[in-house]
N, C-alpha and C positions, 0 to 999 in steps of 0.2 A: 635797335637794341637787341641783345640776344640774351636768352633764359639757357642754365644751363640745368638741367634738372636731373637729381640726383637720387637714384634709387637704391637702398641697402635690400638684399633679398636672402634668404635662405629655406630652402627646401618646398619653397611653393610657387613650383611654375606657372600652374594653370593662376595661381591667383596674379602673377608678375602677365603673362598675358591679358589678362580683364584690366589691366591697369595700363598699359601698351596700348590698348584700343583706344582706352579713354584721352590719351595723351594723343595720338593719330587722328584724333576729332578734333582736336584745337582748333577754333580760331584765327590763333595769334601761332606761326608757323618758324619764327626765327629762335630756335631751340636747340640744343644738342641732348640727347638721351645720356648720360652714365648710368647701369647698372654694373652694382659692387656686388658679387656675389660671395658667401662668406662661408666657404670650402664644403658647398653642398656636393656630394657626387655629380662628378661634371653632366654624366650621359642624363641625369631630371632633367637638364635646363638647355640641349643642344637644338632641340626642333626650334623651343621658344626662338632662344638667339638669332640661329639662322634665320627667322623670320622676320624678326627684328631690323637684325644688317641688311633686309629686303626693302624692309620697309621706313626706314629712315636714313635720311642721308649721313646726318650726323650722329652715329650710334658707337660709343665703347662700353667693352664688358669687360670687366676687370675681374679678378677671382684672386681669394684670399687665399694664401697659403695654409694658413692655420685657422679654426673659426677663432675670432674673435669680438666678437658683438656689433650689435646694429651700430651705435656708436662710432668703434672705430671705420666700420664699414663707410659708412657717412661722409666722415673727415678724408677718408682716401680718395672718395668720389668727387669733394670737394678742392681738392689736389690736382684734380685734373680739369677743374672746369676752367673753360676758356670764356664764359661770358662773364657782361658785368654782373648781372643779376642770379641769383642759384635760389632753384626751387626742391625744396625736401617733400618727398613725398614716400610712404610705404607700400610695399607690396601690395599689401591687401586693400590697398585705397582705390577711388575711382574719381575722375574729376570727371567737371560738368563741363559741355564743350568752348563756353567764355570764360573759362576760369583764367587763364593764362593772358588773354585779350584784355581783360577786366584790372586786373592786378599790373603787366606794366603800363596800361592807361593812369590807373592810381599813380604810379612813377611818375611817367614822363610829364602830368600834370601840376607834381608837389614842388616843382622846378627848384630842387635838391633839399627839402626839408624833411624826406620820409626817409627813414633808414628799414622799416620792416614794416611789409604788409603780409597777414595772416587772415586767413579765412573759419568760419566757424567749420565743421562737421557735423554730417547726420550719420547717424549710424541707424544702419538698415539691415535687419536680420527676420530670413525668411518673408521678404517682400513689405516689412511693414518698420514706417520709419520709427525709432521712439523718440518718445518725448524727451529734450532736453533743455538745461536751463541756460541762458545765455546773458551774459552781463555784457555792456556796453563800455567799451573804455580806446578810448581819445587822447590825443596828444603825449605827453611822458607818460608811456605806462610800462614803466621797466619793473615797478618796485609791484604795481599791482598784479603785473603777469607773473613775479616771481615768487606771492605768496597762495 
């Protein structure tokens, strides 16, 4: 199975590297990177890239013509992915190194009843995680994630 995982980014390199490393740590290794880049001056993000295209086999970078929000960025990224599976994640995020291992496990398990697996978030500022609240919800939860 392959994850195609999709990054919208605009004007924070160093934070699109912390997030590259985290990805680099995986586990679960049958991946392709897209980052969409959404018309930040190209020369912020050329060392990133090149290191990128170093470091992973399966790496596109895509640049927006005009900015047009994370959003659309997303949906373009999503255009080009070649697995079955597509994983959203943002610049600024960081995963853990089973995340990806863990998640299509959950998949290849639910032997085709799971249409989306979602993980909670910590948010971590200045070393120290906060506290958040986290509700539990199982099977159809289309109407609950939507209110």
């Amino acid at each position: 199975m392959k994850v195609s995982i999709v990054i919208p980014t605009f004007r924070r390199p160093e934070m699109l590297r912390r997030l590259l490393t985290s990805i680099a740590a995986q586990t679960y290794t049958a991946y392709e990177v897209i980052v969409v880049d959404d018309c930040s001056p190209i020369a912020e993000y050329s060392e990133v890239i090149g290191d990128a295209r170093a470091q992973f086999p399966r790496f596109t970078f895509l640049r927006n013509e005009a900015n047009r929000g994370a959003p659309h960025s997303r949906n373009r990224g999503i255009g080009y992915a070649r697995g079955p599976l597509v994983a959203l994640v943002d610049d600024d995020d960081e995963w853990l190194p089973r995340k990806l291992e863990r998640q299509v496990e959950l998949f290849e398990d639910s032997g085709g009843e799971v249409g989306l697996i979602y993980t909670w978030t910590d948010v971590v500022e200045n070393g120290v995680r906060a506290p958040l609240f986290r509700a539990l919800t199982e099977g159809r939860s289309l109407s609950s994630m939507l209110n």
